[in-house]
Biopython code that builds the backbone (N, CA, C, O; Angstrom):
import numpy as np
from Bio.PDB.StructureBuilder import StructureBuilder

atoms = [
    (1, "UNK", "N", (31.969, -1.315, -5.671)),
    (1, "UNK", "CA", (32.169, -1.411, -4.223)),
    (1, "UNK", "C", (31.254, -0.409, -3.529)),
    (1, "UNK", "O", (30.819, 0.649, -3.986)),
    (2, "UNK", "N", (31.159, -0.664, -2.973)),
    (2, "UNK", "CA", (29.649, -0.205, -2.136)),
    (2, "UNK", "C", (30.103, 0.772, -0.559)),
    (2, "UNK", "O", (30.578, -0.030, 0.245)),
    (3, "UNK", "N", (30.076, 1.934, -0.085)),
    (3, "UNK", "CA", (30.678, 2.998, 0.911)),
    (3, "UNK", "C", (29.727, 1.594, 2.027)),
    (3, "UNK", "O", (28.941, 0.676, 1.797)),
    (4, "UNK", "N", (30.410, 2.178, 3.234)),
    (4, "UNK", "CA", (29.996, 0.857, 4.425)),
    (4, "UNK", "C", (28.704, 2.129, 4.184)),
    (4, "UNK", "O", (28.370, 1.996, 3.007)),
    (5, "UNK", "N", (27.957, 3.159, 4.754)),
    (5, "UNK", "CA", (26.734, 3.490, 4.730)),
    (5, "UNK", "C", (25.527, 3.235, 3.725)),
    (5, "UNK", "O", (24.318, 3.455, 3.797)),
    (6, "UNK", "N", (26.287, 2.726, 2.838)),
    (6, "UNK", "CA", (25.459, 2.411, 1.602)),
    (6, "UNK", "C", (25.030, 0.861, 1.789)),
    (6, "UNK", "O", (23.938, 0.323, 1.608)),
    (7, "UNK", "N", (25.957, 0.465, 2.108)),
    (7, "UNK", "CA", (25.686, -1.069, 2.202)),
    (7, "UNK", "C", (24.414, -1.242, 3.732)),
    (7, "UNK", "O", (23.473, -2.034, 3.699)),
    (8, "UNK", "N", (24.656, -0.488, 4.706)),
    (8, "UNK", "CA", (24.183, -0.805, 5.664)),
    (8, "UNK", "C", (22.161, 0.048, 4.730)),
    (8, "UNK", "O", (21.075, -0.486, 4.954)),
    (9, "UNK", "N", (22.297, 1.050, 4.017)),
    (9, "UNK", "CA", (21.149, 1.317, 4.196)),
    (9, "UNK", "C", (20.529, 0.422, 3.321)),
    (9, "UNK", "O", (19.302, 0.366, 3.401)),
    (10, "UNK", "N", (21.124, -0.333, 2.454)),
    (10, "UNK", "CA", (21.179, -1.300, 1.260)),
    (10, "UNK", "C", (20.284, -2.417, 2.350)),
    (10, "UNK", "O", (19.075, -2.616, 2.463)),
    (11, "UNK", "N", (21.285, -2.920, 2.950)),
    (11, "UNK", "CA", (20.919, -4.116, 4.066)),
    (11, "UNK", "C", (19.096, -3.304, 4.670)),
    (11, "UNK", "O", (18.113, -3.595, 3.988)),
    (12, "UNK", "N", (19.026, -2.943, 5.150)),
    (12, "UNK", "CA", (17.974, -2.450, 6.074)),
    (12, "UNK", "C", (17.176, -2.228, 5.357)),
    (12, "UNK", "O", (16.068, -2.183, 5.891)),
    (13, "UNK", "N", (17.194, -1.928, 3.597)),
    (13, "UNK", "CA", (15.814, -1.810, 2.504)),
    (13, "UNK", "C", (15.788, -3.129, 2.050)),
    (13, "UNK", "O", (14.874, -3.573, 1.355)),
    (14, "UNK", "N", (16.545, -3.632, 2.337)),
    (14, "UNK", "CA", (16.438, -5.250, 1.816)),
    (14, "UNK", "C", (15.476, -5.805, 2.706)),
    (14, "UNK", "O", (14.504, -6.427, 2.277)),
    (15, "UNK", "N", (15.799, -5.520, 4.583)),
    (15, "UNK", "CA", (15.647, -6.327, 5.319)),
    (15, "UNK", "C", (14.107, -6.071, 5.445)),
    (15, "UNK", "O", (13.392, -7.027, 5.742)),
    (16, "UNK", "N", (13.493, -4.696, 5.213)),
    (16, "UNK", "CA", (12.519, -3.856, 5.359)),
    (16, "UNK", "C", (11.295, -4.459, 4.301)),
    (16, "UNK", "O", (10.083, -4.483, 4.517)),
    (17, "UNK", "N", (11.992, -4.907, 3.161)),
    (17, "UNK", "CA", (11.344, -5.607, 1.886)),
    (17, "UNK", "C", (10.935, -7.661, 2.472)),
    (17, "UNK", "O", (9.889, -8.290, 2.312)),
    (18, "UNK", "N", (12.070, -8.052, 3.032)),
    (18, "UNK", "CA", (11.526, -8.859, 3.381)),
    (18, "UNK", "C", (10.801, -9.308, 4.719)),
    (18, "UNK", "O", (10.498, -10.458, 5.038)),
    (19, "UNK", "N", (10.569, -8.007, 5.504)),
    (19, "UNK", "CA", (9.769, -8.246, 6.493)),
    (19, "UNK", "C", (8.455, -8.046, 5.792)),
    (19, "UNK", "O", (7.503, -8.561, 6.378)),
    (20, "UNK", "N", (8.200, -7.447, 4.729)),
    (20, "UNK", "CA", (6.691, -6.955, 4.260)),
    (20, "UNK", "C", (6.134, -8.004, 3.517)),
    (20, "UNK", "O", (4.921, -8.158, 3.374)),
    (21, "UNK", "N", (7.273, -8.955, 2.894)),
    (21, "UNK", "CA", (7.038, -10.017, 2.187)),
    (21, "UNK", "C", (6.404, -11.098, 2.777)),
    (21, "UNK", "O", (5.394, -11.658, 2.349)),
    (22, "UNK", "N", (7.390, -11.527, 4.343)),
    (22, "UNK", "CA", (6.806, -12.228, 5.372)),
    (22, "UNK", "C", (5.297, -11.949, 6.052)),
    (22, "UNK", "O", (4.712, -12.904, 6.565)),
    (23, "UNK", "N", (4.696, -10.650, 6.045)),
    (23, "UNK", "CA", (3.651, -10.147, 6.352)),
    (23, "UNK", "C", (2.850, -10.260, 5.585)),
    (23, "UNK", "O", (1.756, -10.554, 6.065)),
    (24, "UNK", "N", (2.895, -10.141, 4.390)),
    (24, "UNK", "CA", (1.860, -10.714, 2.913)),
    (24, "UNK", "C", (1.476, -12.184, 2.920)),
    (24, "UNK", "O", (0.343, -12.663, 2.897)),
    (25, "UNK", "N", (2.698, -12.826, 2.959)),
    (25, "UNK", "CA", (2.095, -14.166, 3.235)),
    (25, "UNK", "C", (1.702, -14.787, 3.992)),
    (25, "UNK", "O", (1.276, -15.938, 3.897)),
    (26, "UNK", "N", (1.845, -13.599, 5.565)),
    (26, "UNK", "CA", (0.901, -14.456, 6.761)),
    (26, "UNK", "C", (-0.129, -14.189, 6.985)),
    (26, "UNK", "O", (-0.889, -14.737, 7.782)),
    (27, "UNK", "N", (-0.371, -13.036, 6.114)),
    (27, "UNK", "CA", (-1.905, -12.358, 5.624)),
    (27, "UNK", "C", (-3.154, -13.361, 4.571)),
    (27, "UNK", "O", (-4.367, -13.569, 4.607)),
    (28, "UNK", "N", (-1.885, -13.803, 3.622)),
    (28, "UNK", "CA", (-2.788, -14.938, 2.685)),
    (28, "UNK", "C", (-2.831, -15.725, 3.445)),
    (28, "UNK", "O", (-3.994, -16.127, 3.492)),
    (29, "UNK", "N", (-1.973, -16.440, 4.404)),
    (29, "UNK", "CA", (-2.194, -17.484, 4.573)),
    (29, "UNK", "C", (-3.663, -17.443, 5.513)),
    (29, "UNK", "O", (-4.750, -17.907, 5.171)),
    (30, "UNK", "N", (-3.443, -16.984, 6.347)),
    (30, "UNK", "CA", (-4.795, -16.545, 7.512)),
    (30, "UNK", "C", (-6.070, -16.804, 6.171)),
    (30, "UNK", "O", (-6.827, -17.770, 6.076)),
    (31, "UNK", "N", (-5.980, -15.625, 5.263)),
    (31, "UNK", "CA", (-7.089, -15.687, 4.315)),
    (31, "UNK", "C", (-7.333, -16.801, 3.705)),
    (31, "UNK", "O", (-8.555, -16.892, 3.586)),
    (32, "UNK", "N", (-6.793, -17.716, 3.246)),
    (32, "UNK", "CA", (-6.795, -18.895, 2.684)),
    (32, "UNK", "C", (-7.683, -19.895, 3.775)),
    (32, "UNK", "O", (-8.721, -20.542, 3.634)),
    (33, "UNK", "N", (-6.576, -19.654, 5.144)),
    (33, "UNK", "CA", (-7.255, -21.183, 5.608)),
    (33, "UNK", "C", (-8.365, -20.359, 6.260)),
    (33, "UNK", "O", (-8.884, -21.154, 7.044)),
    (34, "UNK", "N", (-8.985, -19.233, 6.354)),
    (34, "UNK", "CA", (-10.633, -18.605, 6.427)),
    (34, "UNK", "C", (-11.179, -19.124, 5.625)),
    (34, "UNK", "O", (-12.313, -19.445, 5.982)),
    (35, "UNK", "N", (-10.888, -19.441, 4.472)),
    (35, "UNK", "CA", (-11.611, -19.374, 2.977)),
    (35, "UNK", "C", (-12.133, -21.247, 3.504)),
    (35, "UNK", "O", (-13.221, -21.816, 3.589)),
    (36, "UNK", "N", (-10.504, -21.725, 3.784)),
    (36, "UNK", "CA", (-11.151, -23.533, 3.732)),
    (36, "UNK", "C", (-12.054, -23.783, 4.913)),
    (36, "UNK", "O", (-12.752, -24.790, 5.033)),
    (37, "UNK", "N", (-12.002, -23.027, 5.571)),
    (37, "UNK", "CA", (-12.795, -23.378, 6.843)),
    (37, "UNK", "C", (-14.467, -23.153, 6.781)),
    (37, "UNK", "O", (-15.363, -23.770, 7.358)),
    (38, "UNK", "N", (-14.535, -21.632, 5.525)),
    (38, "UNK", "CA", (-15.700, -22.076, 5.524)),
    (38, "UNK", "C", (-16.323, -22.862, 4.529)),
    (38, "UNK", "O", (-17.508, -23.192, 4.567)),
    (39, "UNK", "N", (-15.543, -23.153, 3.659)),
    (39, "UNK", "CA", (-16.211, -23.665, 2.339)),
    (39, "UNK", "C", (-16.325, -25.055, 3.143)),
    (39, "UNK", "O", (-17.441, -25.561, 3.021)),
    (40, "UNK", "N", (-15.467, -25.750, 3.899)),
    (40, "UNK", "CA", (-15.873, -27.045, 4.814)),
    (40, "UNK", "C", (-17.037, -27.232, 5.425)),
    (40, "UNK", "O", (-17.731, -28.248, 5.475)),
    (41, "UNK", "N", (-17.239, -25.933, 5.993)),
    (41, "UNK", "CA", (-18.606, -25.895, 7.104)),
    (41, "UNK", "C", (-20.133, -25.658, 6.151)),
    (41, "UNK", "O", (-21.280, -25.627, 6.598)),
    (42, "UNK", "N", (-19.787, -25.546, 5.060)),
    (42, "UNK", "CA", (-21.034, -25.356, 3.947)),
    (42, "UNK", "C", (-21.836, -26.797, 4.048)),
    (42, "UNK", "O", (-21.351, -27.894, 4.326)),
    (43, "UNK", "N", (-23.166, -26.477, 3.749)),
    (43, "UNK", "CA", (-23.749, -27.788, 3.703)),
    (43, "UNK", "C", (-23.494, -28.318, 1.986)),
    (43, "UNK", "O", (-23.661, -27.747, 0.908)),
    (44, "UNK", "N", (-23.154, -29.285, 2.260)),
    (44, "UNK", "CA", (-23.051, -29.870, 0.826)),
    (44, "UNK", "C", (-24.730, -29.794, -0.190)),
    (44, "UNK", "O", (-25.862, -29.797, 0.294)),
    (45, "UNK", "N", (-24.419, -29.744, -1.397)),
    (45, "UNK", "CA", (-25.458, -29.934, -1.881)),
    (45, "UNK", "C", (-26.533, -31.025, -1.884)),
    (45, "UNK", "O", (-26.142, -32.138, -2.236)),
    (46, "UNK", "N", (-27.831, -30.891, -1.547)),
    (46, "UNK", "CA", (-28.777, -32.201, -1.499)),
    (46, "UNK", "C", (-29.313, -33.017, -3.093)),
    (46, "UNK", "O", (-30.465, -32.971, -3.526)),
    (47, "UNK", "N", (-28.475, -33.527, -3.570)),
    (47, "UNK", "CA", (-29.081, -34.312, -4.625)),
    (47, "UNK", "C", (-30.434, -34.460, -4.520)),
    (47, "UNK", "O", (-30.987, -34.909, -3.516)),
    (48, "UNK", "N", (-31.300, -33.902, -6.065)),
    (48, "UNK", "CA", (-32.704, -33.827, -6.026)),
    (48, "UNK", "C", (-33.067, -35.407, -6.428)),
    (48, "UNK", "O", (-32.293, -35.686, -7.344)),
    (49, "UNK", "N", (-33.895, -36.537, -6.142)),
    (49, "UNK", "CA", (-34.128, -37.576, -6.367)),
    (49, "UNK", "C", (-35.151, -37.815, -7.559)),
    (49, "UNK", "O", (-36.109, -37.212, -7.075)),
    (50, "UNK", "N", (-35.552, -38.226, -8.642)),
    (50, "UNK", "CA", (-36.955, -38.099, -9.646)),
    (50, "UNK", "C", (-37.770, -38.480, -8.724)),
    (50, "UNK", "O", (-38.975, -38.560, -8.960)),
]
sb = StructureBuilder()
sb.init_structure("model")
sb.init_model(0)
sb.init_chain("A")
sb.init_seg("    ")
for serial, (resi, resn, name, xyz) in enumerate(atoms, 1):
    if name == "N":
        sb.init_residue(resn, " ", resi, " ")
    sb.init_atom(name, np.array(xyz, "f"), 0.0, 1.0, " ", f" {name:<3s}", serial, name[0])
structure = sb.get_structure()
């Protein structure tokens, strides 16, 4: 059983963990769709013809 101060600082390292979690992945995500945006805008390769 857990003292109510324990639980509350319990709660708030929890809550603290998943705000950083939420911030990581809105970090990849940004990075990711940077990544597709430019690999889209690349010129494709020109097939050499004999």
């Amino acid at each position: 059983m857990l003292l109510p101060g324990q639980e509350a600082l319990l709660r708030a390292s929890y809550d603290t963990a998943f705000r950083q979690l939420l911030g990581a992945l809105a970090g990849l995500a940004v990075a990711l769709a940077g990544l597709v945006l430019y690999l889209l805008r690349q010129e494709p390769p020109q097939a050499s013809r004999p």
